[in-house]
C-alpha atoms as one frame of an Amber mdcrd trajectory, in Angstrom:
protein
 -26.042 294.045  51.366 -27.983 292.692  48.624 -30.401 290.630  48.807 -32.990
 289.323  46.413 -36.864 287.734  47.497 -38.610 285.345  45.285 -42.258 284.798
  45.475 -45.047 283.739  43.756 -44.848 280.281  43.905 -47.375 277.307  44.509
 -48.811 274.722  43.185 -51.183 274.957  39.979 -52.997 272.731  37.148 -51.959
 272.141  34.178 -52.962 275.194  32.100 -52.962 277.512  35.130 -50.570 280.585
  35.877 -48.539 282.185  38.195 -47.089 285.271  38.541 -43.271 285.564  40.540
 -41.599 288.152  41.955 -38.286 288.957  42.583 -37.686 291.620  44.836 -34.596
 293.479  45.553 -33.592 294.856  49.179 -30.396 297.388  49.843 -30.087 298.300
  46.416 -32.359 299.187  43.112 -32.413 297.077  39.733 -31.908 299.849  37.521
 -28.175 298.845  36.065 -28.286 295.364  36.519 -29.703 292.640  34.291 -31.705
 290.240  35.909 -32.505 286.066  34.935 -35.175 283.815  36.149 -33.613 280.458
  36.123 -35.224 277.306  37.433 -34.056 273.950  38.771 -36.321 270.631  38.806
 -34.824 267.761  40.596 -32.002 265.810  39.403 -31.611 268.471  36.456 -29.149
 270.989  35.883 -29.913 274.768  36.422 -31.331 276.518  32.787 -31.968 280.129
  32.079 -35.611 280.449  31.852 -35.851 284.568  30.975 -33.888 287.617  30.909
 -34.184 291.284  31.089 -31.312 293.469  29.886 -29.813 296.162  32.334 -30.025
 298.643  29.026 -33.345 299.680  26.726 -35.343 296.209  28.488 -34.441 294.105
  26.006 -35.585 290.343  26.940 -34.748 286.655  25.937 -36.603 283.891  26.803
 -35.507 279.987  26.677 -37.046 278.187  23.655 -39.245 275.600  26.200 -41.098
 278.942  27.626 -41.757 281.550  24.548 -44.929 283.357  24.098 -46.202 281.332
  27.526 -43.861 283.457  29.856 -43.477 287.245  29.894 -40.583 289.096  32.119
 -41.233 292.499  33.213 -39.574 295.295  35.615 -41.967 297.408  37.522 -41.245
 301.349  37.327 -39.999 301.598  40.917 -37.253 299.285  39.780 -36.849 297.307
  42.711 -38.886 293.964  41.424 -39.280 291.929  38.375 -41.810 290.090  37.692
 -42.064 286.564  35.736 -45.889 285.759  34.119 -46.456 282.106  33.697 -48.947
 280.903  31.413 -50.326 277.730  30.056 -48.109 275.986  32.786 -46.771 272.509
  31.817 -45.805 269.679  34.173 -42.461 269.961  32.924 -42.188 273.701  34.532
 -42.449 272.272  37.679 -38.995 273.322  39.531 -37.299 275.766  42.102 -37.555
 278.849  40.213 -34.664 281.542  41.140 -33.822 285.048  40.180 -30.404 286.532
  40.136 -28.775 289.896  38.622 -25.591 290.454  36.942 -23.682 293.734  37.185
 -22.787 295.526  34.607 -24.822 297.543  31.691 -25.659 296.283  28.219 -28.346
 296.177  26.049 -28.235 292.211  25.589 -28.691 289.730  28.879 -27.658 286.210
  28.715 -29.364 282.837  30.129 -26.185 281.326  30.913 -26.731 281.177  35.000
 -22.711 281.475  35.023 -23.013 284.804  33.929 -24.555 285.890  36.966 -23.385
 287.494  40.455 -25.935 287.570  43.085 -28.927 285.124  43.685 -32.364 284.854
  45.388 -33.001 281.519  47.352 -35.797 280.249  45.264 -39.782 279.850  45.060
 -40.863 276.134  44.257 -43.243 275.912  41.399 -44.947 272.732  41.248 -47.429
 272.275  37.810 -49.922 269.107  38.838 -53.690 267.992  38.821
């Protein structure tokens, strides 16, 4: 069965970081891509980053470049999200999922993916 584990979360200034993790039980990451998405309250869910199943390629949403970094480690059965220079307005539920199938491109578009983690809440406050 798969199943995917988010943590990392917590509560942090303004300016802080945090470092997720999703990690992936009964199966290995290698030919999936996998998205972090996040949800705040009252908001839809948005595609935050993406790593491609094919050559690592990544995409990131606009709000979060060169703050957030996505990474696999080489056992392939986590991914990581870095957080940096946290905002207020990053404060949400923050949830990994992977989409079958290979390519060398992954999408943000949380309709474009199968299987999904339960969350890790992120709140950004001083």
């Amino acid at each position: 069965q798969l199943q995917l584990v988010e943590s990392g979360g917590g509560l942090v200034q303004p300016g802080g970081s945090l470092r997720l993790s999703c990690t992936a039980s009964g199966f290995t990451l290698d030919y999936y891509a996998i998205g972090w998405f996040r949800q705040a309250p009252g908001k839809e869910r948005e595609g935050v980053s993406c790593i491609s199943s094919i050559g690592g390629s990544t995409n990131y949403a606009d709000s979060v470049k060169g703050r957030f970094t996505i990474s696999r480690d080489n056992a392939k059965i986590a991914v990581f999200l870095q957080m940096n220079s946290l905002k207020p307005e990053d404060t949400a539920d923050y949830y990994c999922a992977v989409k079958v199938g290979l390519s060398r491109l992954c999408m943000l578009g949380p309709h474009e993916y199968d299987h999904w983690g339960h969350g890790t809440q992120v709140t950004v406050s001083s």
